[in-house]
N, C-alpha and C positions, 0 to 999 in steps of 0.2 A: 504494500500500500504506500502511496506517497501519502507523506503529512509532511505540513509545515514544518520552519524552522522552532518556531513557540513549542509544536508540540510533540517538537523531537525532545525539545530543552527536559520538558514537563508531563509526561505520558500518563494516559488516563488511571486515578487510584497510587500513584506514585507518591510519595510524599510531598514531595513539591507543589504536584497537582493539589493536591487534600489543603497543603496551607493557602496558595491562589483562590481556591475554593472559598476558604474561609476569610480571607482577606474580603474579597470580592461581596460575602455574605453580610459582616459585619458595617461595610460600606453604604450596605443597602437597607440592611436594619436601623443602619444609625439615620438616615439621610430622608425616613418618616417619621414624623413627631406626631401623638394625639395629642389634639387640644380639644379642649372644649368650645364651642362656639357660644354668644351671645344670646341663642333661643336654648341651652342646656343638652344640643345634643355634641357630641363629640362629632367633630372631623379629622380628618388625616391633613396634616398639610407639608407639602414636602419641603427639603431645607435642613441646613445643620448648625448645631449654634455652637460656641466652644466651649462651653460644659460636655455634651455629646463628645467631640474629638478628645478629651481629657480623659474619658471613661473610657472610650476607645484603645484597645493596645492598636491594634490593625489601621486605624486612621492616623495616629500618632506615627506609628512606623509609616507610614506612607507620604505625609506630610514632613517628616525629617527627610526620607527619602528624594524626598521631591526637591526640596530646598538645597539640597546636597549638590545634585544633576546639575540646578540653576547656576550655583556658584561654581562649579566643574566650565559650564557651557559660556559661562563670563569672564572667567578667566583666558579661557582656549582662547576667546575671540579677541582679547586684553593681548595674549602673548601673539596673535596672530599679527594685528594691526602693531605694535611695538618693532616684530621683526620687518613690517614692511615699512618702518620709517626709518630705523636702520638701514635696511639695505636701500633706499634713497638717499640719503644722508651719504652715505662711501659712494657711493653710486654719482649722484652730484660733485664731489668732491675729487673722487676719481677724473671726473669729464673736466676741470680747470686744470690748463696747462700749466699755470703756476702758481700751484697751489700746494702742500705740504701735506704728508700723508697723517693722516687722522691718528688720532691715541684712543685704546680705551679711555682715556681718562675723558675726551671730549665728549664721547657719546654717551658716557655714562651722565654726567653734567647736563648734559642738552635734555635728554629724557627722563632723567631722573630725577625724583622728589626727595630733600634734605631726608636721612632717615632719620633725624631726631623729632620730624615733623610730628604732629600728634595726630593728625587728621587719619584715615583710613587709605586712602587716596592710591590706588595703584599704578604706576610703578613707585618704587623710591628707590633713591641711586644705587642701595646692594641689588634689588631687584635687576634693576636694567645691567648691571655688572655677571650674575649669574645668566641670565640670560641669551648675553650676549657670547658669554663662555661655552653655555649648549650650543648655541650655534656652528661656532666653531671648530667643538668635535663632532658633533652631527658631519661638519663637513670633512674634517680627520675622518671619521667611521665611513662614510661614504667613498671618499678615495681611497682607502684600502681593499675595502672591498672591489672596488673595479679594476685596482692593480690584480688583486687574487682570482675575482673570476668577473667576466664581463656584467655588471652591476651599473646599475644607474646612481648619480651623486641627486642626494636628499634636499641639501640644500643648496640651490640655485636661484639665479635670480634672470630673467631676459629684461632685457635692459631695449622694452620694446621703443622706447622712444629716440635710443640713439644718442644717450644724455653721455654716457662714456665713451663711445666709441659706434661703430656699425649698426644699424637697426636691425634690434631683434638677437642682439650677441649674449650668449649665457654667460654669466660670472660666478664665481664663488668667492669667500671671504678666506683671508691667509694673515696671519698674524706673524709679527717679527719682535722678537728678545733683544735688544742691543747685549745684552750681558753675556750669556752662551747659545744662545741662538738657536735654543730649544725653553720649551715652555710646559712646565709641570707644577699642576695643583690648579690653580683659580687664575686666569690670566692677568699679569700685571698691568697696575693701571698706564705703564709707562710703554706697555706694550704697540707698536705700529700696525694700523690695520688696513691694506690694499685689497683692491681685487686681482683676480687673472681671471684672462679669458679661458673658457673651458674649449678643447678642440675639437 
């Protein structure tokens, strides 16, 4: 038989199934209130109030749940748009003839919030500093793997506008040590960051 992805996860009477079950039940018991109505007979009126989700284990677990996802899917979208200001920023930077190759320190400064700020505010400068470090070996892991087996590099950027060079040239980020000319642990802030063109 074909079945779903869901109900391969969760097969009928499985444990899983049974809690879903229950989830699902408890959702729907809570989500009808009697009241009484104004001429002394009782109605059903549907709706949940948060006394009901208090009581509830299954609406609590699901309403944490929920919350959880939200703050997972805002971040994602926080680190997405950050990595694409970044990679404009070298990318710009890149494209002036006479212009001075970027430090972490600058991108972290540009993008990043004091961290002793008090506010909540995402990024703040350790933030955009770790970040900018994933990136980096994202782009390490990536050209390793293509030296070992023909693999695609993760982090890339097309540079469709032409602002660095060719329209539509793919680039990747490369970081330089003045000290030994390799870079181990958290990249320094004193570290140089170009691109190259991928061939």
């Amino acid at each position: 038989h074909d079945v779903g992805a869901r109900i391969a996860k969760a097969p009928e009477h499985s444990k899983l199934f049974r809690r879903k079950v229950r989830l699902y039940r408890s959702t729907l018991n809570a989500s009808t209130i009697e009241r009484e109505s104004s001429n002394g007979k009782s109605c059903q009126k549907s709706g949940i109030d948060l006394s009901q989700i208090r009581k509830s284990k299954g609406l609590t677990k699901l309403l944490v749940l929920a919350k959880r996802e939200r703050v997972k899917e805002e971040l994602r979208r926080n680190q997405e748009q950050l990595s694409r200001k970044i990679w404009h920023q070298i990318i710009n930077n890149h494209g002036q003839d006479d212009a001075a190759l970027l430090r972490v320190s600058d991108i972290v400064e540009k993008f990043g919030r004091p961290n002793d700020s008090l506010d909540s505010v995402w990024p703040k400068s350790n933030d955009v500093h770790v970040h900018l470090h994933h990136m980096l070996l994202e782009t390490k892991r990536s050209q390793d793997a293509t030296q070992q087996k023909a693999g695609h590099m993760l982090n890339l950027f097309q540079d469709i506008d032409g602002t660095a060079g060719p329209r539509g040239t793919w680039y990747h980020i490369v970081a330089k040590e003045k000290k030994d000319g390799g870079l181990s642990g958290l990249i320094p802030l004193s570290a140089t960051l170009d691109v190259i063109e991928c061939s």
